[in-house]
C-alpha positions in Angstrom: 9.8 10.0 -13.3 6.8 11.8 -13.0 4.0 9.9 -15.6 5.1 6.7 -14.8 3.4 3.9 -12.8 4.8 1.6 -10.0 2.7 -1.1 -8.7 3.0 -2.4 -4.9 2.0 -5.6 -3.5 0.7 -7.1 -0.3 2.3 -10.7 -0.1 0.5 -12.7 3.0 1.2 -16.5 4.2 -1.8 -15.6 6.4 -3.9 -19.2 7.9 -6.8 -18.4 7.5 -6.2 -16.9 4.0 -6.6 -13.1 3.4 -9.9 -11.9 2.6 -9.4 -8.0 2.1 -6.3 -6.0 1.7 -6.5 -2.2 2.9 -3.8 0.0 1.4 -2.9 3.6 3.4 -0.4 6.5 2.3 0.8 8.4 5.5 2.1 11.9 4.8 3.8 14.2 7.7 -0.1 14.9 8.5 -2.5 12.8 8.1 -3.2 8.6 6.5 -5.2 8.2 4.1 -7.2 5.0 2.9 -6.0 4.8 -0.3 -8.0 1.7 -1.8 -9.6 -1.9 -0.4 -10.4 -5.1 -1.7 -9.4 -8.5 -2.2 -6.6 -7.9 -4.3 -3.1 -7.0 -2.9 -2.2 -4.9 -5.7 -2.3 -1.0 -5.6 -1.0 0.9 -8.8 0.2 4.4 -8.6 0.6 7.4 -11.1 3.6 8.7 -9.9 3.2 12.5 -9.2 3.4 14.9 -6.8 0.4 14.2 -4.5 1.1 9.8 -4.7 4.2 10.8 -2.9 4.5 9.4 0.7 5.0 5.9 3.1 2.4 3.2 2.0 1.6 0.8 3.9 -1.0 -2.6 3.4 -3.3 -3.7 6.0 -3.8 -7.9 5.6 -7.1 -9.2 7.1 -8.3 -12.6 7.8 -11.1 -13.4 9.8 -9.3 -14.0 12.8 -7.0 -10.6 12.9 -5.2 -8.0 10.6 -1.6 -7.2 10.6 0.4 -4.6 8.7 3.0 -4.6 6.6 6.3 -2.3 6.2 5.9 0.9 5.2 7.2 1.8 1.3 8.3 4.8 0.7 7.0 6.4 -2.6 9.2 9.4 -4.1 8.9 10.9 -7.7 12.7 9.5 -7.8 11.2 6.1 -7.9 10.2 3.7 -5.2 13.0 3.2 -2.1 12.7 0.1 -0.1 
C-alpha cells in the first residue's frame, strides 16, 4: 500500500567476503543506481516512482555477481 516500506536484502556466501553491495532498479527505460555500500540492505517507500525490477550487485575483490531481479509493485513485493 502506497506509504508503506519493504526492505530487500543482498544475501552473499561470497570467499572472499563482500566488501560493497550496489543496488539498481531497472524500469522499461533505463537502470538506475539506486544506493551502494557495505550493507546489503536497501529500504523502499513504496510509491509510484520505487516501482520496478531491483536488482543487487555483490563485490569482492576478486569479481562481482548479481542477484535475481525483485520485482517492486505498489501491490506489495512479488518474488
Amino acid at each position: 500500500h502506497s506509504g508503506d516500506s519493504v526492505t530487500l536484502t543482498c544475501s552473499s556466501d561470497a570467499n572472499p567476503p563482500v566488501h560493497n553491495y550496489t543496488w539498481y532498479r531497472k524500469t522499461e527505460d533505463e537502470t538506475v543506481l539506486q544506493d551502494t555500500g557495505r550493507m546489503p540492505n536497501l529500504t523502499l517507500h513504496l510509491v509510484s516512482s520505487a516501482e520496478g525490477l531491483y536488482h543487487c550487485e555483490a563485490r569482492n575483490k576478486v569479481g562481482s555477481k548479481n542477484s535475481t531481479g525483485v520485482r517492486v509493485s505498489l501491490a506489495g513485493p512479488v518474488q
